[in-house]
Structures are given as structure tokens and as C-alpha cells.
C-alpha positions as CSV (number, residue, x, y, z in Angstrom):
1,X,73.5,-185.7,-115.5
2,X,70.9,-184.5,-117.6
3,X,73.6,-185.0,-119.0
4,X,75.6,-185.0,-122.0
5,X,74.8,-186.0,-125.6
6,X,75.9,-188.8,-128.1
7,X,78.2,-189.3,-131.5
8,X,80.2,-187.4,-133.7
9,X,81.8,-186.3,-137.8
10,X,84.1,-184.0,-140.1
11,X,84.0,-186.1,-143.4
12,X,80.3,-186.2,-143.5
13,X,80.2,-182.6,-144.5
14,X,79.6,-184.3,-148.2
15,X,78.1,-187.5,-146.7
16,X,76.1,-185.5,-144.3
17,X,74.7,-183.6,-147.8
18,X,73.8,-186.9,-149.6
19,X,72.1,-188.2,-146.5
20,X,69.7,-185.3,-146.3
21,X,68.7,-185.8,-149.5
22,X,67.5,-189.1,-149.2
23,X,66.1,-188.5,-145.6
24,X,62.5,-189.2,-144.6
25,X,61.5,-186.2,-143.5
26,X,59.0,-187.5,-141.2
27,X,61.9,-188.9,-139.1
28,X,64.5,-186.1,-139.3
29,X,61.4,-184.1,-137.9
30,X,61.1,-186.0,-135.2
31,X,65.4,-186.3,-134.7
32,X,65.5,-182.5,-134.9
33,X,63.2,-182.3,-131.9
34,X,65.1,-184.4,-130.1
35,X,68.4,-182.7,-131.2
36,X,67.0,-179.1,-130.2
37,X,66.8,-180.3,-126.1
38,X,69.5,-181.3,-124.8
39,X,70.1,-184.2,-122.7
40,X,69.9,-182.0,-119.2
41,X,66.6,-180.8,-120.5
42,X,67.1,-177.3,-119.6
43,X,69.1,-174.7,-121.6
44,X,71.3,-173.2,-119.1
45,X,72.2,-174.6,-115.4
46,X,74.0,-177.4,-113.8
47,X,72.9,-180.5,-112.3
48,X,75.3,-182.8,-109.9
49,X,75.0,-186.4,-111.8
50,X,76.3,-190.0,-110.1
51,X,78.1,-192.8,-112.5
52,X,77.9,-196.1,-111.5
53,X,79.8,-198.7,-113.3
54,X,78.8,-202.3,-113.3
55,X,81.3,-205.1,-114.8
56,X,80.8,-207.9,-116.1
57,X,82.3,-209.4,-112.5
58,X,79.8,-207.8,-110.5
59,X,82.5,-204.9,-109.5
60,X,81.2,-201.5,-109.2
61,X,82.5,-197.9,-109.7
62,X,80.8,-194.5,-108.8
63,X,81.7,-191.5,-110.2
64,X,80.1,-188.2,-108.7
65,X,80.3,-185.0,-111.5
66,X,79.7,-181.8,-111.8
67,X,77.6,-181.0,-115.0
68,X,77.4,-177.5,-116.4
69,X,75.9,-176.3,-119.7
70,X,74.6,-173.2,-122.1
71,X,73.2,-172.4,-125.2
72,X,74.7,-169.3,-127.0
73,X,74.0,-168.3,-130.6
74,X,71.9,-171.6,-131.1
75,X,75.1,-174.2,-130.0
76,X,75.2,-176.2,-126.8
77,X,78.7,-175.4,-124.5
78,X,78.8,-178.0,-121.6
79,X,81.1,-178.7,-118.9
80,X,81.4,-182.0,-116.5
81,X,83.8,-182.0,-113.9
82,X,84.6,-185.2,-111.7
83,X,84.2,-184.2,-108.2
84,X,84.7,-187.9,-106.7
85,X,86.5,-190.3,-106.3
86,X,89.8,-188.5,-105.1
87,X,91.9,-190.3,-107.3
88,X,89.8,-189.2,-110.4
89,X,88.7,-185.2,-108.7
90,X,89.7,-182.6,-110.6
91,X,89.3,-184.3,-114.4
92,X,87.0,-182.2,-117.0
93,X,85.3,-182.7,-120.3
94,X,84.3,-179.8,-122.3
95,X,82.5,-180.0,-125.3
96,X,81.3,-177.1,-127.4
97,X,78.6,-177.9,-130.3
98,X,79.6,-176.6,-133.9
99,X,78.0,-176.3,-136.7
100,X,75.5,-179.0,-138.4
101,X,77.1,-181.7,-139.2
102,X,80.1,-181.3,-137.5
103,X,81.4,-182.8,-134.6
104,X,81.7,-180.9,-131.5
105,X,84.9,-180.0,-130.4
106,X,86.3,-182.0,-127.4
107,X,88.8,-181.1,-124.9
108,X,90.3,-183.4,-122.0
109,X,92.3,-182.2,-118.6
110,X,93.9,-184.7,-116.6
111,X,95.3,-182.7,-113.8
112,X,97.4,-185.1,-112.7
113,X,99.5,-184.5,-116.1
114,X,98.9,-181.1,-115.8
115,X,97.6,-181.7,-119.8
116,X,94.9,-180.7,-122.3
117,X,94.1,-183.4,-125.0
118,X,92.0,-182.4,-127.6
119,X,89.7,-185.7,-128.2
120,X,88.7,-186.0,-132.4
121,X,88.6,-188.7,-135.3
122,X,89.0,-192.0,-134.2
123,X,89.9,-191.1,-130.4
124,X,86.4,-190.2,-130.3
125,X,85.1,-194.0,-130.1
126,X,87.3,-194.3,-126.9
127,X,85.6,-194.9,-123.6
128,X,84.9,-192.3,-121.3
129,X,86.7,-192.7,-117.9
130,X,86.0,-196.5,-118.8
131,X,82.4,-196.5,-118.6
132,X,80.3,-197.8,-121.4
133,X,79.7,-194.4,-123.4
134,X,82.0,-193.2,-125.7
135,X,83.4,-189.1,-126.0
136,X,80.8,-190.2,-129.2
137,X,78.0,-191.1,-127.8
138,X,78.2,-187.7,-126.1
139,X,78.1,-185.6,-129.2
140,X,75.1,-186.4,-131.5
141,X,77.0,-185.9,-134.5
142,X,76.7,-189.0,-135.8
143,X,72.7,-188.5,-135.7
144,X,72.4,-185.1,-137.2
145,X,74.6,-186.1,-140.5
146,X,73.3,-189.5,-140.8
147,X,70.3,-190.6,-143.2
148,X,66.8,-191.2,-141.2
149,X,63.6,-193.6,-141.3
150,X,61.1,-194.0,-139.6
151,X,60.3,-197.8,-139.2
152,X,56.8,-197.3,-137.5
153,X,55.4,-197.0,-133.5
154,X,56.7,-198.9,-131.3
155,X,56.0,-198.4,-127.7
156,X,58.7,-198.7,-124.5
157,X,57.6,-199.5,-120.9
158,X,54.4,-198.4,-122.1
159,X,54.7,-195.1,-123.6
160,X,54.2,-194.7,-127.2
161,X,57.2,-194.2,-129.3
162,X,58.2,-193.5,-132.8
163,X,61.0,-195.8,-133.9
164,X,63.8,-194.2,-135.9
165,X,66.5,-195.5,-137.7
166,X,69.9,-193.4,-138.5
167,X,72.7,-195.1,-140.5
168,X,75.9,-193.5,-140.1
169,X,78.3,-193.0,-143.2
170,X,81.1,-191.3,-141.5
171,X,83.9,-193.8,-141.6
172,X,85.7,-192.8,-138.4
173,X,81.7,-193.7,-136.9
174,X,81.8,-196.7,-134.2
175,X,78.4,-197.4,-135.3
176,X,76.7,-198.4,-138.7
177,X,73.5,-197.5,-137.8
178,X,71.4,-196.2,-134.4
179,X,67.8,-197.1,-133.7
180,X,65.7,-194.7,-131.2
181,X,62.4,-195.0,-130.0
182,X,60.9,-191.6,-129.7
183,X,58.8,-190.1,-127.2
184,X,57.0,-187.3,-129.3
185,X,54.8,-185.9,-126.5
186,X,58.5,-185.0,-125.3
187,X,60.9,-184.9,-127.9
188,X,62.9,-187.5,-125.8
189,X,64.6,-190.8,-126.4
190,X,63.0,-193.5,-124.6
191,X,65.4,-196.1,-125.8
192,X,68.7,-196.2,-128.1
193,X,70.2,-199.5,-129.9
194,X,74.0,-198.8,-131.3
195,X,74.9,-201.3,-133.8
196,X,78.5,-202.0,-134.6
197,X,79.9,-201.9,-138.3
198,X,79.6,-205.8,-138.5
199,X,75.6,-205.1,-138.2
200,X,75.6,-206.7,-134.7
201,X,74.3,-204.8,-131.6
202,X,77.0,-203.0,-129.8
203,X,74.9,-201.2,-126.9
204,X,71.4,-200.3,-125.4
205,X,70.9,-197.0,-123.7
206,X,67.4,-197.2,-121.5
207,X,66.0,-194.4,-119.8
208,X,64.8,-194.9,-116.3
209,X,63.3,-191.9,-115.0
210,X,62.0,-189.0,-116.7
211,X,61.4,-185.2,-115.0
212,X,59.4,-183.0,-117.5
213,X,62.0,-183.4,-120.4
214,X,65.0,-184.2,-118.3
215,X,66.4,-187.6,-118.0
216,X,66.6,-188.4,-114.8
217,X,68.1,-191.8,-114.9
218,X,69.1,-193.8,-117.7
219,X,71.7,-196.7,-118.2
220,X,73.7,-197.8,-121.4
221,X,74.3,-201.6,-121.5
222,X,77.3,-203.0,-123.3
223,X,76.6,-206.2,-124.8
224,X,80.5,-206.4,-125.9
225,X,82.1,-206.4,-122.8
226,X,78.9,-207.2,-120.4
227,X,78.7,-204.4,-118.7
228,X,76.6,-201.5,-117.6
229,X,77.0,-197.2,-116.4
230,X,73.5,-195.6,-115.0
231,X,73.5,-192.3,-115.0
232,X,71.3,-190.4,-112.3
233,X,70.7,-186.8,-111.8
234,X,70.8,-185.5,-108.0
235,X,70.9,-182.0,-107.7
236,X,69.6,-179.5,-111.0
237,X,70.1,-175.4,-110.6
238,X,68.9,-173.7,-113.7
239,X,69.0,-170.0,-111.6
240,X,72.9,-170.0,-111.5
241,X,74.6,-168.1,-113.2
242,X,77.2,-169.6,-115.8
243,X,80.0,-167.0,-117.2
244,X,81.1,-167.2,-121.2
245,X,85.1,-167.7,-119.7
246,X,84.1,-171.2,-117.8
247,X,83.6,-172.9,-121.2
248,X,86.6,-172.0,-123.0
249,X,89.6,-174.9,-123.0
250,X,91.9,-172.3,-121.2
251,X,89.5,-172.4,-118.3
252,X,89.8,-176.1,-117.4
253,X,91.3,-177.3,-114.2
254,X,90.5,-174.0,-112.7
């Protein structure tokens, strides 16, 4: 799904200010790379993405979406619309990027209700159709206002990888701090730990597959509850064209 993106902020305009102050600025180079791609790995397009939902039990849930997105004036727009199963068709997500260090705004239709929630604060460390990322973990606020380390090279499945540390300061933040281990031939996350304000890991996001800079497949574990979503890309058009009207809130559910 090429995808999406991961965390979120308001009150960290001050905090965000402080952070960068103390910042290594070996690391925030290195997170600004990562934070100038975006998750799809292309700019403009769309890309069909599968779900899959693993409990604890064993039980599995797949949800096939519809993943549009666009940069204009420097600021990701994207749009993911659940196609399958029946029961959940119909459902969007739009997020459009602000400013830096500020939380992208969130909007919600459930067209069963026939409503549009606007997702922010605390709502934001809510799961996401019950799978094991957050509307958080899809905005990388949280990263951009944060304060950054490096902690040294560390490789994954191989691959040499910076590792990065970001501590949160936000309050309304799920996580104290986020460790990634950078792939800087790409500019992409190879692997994410999110650590819970008690200091103890919370998740581990692993990517699986990589095309170029895209993500491919990756798969956020959930060491709380057990349980694991994969997220795989199918189908990727970057010739279609994507009109400014299909990514404003108004334009949901149609």
C-alpha cells in the first residue's frame, strides 16, 4: 500500500522547537530523507494494497484498499478506500500533510452512518479498522517534531542500516520514543520499534519486500495484544491521473 505514513502533534509546536535544538544533526539528516518519500515511494499514483490481520488466536482478516496519493506545494494528500470485504466497502481515510510539526489532518467516512469524523488528539492513538497501526502511525508527526540520535550502524536482514532514535515529547504521543534502522542507500526504513510511555516495547514494524524505494510488504507486530497486520502492495499506477477535488473531505464516499 506503498502505503501510508506513521505518528502525529499540535502541542509540539514549542516542544517540536526545543527538540531541534538539541537534535543530532547527523540523524535528523538521515529522518528528513526518509520523511521526504513517502511510504508508496512514488509522488503521485495509486497502488491497490491487501491487509491481512493475524490474532493472537490464529484468526485472520483481509482487507483489500484502494490507495491514492499527491504531493502539491511540498505536502503529501493521500486517500485509501476499502474496496473489500462488503461489510467494510465503501470506508475512507484521508489524510492531508500540514506544516512541520504538525499533525496531518485526518478525516473518517463510515458510509454506513452516512458520517465524517474528523480523527485528532488522543483519537489519533486509536486503531485503524482494528489492525495493529494506529491513524498515528500513519502520519509521521510524531518523528518530524521529536528530538533525534543516531545510536550507530546496525544492519537488518543484511543490509546496512543506520539506527536512529526519536523521543517523542508530545503528551497526547502513544509512544515515548521510536527506534529506526535506516537504509541510506534508500532513504527507507528497514525496521521500526515503538516503545510505549512505560519505556517497554509496544510494536515492531518489519519490511518484507522492497521495489526501488517502495515498500512492497511490510508487517507491524503488536507485542501488547499478540498480533500481527502485513501490508502488501498488488497493483501500483503512477500514469493516472489524480484530480485536486478527490482529496478534499467533501469528496469522501463519492
Amino acid at each position: 500500500m506503498r502505503k501510508l505514513s506513521a505518528i502525529l502533534v499540535m502541542a509540539a509546536l514549542f516542544a517540536a522547537n526545543l527538540a531541534e535544538a538539541a537534535d543530532d544533526p547527523a540523524a535528523r539528516k538521515l529522518l528528513d530523507a526518509v520523511m521526504a518519500k513517502n511510504a508508496a515511494g512514488f509522488q503521485a499514483g495509486q497502488s491497490k494494497t491487501a491487509l491481512t490481520l493475524r490474532l493472537a488466536s490464529g484468526k485472520e482478516k483481509t482487507w483489500l484498499t484502494l490507495a491514492r496519493v499527491v504531493r502539491k506545494d511540498g505536502k503529501m494528500r493521500s486517500r485509501i478506500t476499502f474496496l473489500q470485504p462488503a461489510e467494510d466497502a465503501g470506508i475512507e481515510l484521508l489524510m492531508l500533510e500540514q506544516g512541520k510539526g504538525q499533525a496531518a489532518q485526518q478525516f473518517l467516512w463510515l458510509p454506513k452512518m452516512r458520517r465524517l469524523r474528523r480523527i485528532g488528539g488522543s483519537q489519533r492513538n486509536a486503531a485503524f479498522m482494528d489492525t495493529d497501526f494506529s491513524f498515528g502511525d500513519l502520519d509521521s508527526h510524531g518523528m518530524q517534531g521529536g528530538e533525534t540520535k543516531k545510536l550507530g550502524n546496525e544492519p537488518v536482514g543484511g543490509v546496512p542500516c543506520a539506527r536512529v532514535e526519536v523521543t517523542t515529547p508530545d503528551p497526547d504521543e502513544a509512544y515515548s520514543k521510536i527506534e529506526l534502522w535506516i537504509d541510506e542507500k534508500l532513504s527507507v526504513p528497514r525496521q521500526m520499534t515503538f516503545y510505549g510511555k512505560d519505556g517497554k516495547l509496544v510494536k515492531t514494524l518489519t519490511v518484507d519486500a522492497i521495489d526501488g524505494s517502495t515498500l512492497k510488504k511490510f508487517h507491524m507486530q503488536n507485542h501488547v495484544r499478540g498480533s500481527t497486520t502485513t501490508v502488501e502492495t498488488r497493483e501500483i499506477d503512477t500514469k493516472v491521473v489524480l484530480p485536486d477535488a478527490a482529496f478534499q473531505p467533501e469528496a469522501l464516499g463519492q
